[in-house]
N, C-alpha and C positions, 0 to 999 in steps of 0.2 A: 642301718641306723647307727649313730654314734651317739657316746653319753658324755657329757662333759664328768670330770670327778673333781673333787673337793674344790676351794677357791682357787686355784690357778688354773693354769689355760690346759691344761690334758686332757687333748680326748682322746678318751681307748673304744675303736672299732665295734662294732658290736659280732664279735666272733667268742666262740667261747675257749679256743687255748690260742695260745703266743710261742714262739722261740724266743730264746733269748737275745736275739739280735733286734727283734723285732723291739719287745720290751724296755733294750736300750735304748732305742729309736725312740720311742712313745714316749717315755720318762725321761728322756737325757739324762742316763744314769749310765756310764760305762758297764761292760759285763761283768768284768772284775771285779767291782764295788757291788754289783749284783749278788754275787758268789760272795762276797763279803757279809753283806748283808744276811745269808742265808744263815752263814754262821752265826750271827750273834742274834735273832728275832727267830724264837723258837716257831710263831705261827708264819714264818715265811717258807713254807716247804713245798718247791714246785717238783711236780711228777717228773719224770725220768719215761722215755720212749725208749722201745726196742733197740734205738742205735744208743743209745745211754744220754741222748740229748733231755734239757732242763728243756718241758713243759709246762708254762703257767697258766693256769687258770686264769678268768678276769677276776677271782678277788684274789688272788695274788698280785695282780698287777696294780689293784684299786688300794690293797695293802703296801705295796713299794711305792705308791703317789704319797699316800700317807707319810710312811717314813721319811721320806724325803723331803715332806713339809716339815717336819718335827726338824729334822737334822738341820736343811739350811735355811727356812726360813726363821723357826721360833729359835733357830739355836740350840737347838738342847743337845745333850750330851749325849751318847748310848743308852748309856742306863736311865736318861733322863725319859728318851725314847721308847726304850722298854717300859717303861714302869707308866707311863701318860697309856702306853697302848696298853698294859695290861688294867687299865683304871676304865677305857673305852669299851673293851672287851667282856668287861663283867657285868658292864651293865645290857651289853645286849642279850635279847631274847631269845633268838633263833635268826640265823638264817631268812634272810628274806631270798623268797622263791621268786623267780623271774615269770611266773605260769601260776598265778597267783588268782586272776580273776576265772569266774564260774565255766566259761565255757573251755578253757583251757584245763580245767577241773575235770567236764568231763569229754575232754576228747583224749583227756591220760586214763577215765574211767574203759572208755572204749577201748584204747588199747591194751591194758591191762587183763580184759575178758577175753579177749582175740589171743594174748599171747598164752592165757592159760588154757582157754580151748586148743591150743596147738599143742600145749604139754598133755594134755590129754589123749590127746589122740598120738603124740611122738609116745609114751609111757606104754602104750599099749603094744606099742612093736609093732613093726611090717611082717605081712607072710612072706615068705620064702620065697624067692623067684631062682628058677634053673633055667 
């Protein structure tokens, strides 16, 4: 499934991490300017994997489509950017879950009791085998 994001034409995969080359891709946003970006937009921090490669989340990616509307299309400045996104930002409430409706509710209930009946019985220890 693909999701379109904000008014322009981007659609980001329906996958839950990206590399950076990839996110180039998506965004037509060089990597550079990417890495650019991390620096000055405090809530753009993509995770780092084992090999020390930049992993983005999709709302990293949904936040670099963002950005990128503020920068070239409304024009605005950095700090004009920053400060529109910290004004977006405080008004939201939480996080919207992607696993949000009831049955998805409880097939996370279900695994949750499965994964604690396993600590229960990993906590107890195995007998001895020779």
């Amino acid at each position: 499934m693909m999701r379109r994001v904000s008014s322009g034409m981007t659609v980001i995969p329906d996958k839950l991490f990206f590399r950076i080359g990839e996110v180039a891709t998506l965004t037509e946003v060089a990597p550079y300017v990417l890495r650019y970006w991390e620096s000055e937009f405090k809530l753009l921090r993509p995770q780092k994997n084992e090999a020390g490669q930049r992993v983005y989340r999709r709302k990293d990616v949904e936040l670099i489509v963002q950005i990128k509307h503020l920068l070239y299309e409304e024009r605005l400045t950095l700090e004009g950017a920053r400060k529109r996104l910290r004004q977006d930002t405080s008004h939201r409430e939480q996080m919207d879950l992607p696993l949000a409706d009831s049955q998805s509710r409880e097939t996370l209930r279900k695994i949750k009791g499965r994964l604690e009946g396993l600590h229960r019985l990993l906590s107890r220890g195995y007998p001895e085998r020779h």
